[in-house]
PLY file of the C-alpha trace (Angstrom):
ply
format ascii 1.0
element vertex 115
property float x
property float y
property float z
element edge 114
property int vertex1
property int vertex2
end_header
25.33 1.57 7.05
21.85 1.28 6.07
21.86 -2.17 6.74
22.94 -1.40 10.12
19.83 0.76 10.60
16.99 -1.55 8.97
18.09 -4.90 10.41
16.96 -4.33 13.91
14.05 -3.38 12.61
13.19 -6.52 10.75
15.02 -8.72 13.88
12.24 -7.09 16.27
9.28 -7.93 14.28
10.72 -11.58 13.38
11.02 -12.07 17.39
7.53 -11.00 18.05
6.00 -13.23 15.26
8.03 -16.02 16.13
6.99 -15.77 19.95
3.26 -14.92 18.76
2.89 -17.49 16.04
6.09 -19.98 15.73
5.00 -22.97 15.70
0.75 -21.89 15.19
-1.48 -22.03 11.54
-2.63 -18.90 12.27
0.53 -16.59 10.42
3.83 -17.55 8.58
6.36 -14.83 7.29
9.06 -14.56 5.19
12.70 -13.76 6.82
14.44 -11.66 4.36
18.13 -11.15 4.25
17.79 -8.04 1.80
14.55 -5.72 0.82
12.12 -3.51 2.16
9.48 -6.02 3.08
8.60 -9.01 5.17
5.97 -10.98 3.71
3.42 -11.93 6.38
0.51 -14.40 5.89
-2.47 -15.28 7.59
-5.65 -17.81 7.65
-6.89 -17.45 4.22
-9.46 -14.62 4.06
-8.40 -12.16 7.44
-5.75 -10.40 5.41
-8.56 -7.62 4.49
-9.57 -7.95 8.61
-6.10 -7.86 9.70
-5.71 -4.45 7.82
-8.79 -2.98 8.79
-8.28 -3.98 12.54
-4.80 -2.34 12.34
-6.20 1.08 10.29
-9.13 1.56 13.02
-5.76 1.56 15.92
-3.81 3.74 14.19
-1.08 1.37 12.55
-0.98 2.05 9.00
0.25 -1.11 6.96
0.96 -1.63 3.05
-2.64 -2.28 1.01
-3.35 -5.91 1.22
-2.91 -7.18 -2.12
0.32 -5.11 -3.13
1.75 -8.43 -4.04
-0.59 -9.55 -6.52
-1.45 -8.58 -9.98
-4.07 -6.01 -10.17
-3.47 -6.12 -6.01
-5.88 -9.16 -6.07
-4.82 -11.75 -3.56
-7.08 -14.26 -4.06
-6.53 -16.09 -0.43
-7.07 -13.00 1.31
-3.79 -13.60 3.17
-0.82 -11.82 2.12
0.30 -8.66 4.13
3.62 -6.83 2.78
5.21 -5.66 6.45
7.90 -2.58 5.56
9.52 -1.73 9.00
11.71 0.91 7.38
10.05 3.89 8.25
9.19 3.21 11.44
11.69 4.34 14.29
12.49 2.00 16.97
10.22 3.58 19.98
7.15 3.57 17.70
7.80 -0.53 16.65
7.18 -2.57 19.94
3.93 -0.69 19.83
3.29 -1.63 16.20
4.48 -5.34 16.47
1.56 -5.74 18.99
-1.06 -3.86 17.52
-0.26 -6.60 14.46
-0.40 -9.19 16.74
-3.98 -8.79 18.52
-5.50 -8.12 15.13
-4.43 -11.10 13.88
-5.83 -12.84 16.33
-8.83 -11.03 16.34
-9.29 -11.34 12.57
-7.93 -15.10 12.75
-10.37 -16.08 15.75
-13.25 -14.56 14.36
-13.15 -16.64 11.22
-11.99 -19.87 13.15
-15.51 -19.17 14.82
-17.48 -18.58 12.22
-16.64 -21.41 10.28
-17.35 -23.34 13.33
-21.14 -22.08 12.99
0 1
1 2
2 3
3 4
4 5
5 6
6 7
7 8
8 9
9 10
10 11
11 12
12 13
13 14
14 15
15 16
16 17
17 18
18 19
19 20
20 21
21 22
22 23
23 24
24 25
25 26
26 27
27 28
28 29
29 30
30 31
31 32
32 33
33 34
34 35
35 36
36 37
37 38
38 39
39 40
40 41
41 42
42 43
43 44
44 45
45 46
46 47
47 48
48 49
49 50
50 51
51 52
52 53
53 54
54 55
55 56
56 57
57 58
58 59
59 60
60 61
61 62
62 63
63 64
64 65
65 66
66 67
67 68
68 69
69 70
70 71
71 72
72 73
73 74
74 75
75 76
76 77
77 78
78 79
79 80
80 81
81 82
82 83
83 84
84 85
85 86
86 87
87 88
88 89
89 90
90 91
91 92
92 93
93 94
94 95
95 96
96 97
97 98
98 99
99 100
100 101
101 102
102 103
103 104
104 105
105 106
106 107
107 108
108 109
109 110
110 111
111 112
112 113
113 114
């Protein structure tokens, strides 16, 4: 039964990264068939951004890092998505709040580097 309740949950946010990213270098994510988590990353070094970005519009996501020892992620890539508290009206709005800060954060550094 919980499995009933979580999967759509995890479907939803798959969809939207797949339409927002399949096929891109700017994100790849895990696709679970168990768990609490998807694991999302992004251009090394806008995993902090990403976070930030998604704090400042009110989506609150696991601490980058979680993942590592010590939370250290190294790349500055890895984002631990857990869709299991959310409820289903509050998640379309999440999934794209996710989505334009990764591209913010992912742009940005594209640009920078091309300084």
């Amino acid at each position: 039964k919980h499995a009933d309740i979580i999967r759509p949950k995890f479907e939803t946010i798959i969809n939207v990264l797949e339409d927002e990213f399949g096929g891109s270098d700017i994100a790849r994510w895990s696709k679970p068939l168990g768990g609490y988590f998807i694991s999302y990353d992004v251009l090394n070094g806008c995993a902090k951004k990403v976070y930030e970005l998604c704090k400042n519009a009110g989506l609150v996501i696991t601490t980058v890092g979680d993942t590592f020892p010590y939370g250290r992620d190294d790349n500055d890539s890895n984002i631990r998505i857990a869709p299991t508290f959310t409820n289903t009206s509050e998640l379309d709005k999440a999934c794209q709040i996710l989505v334009v800060s990764t591209k913010i954060a992912c742009i940005e550094k594209i640009l920078s580097e091309m300084n």
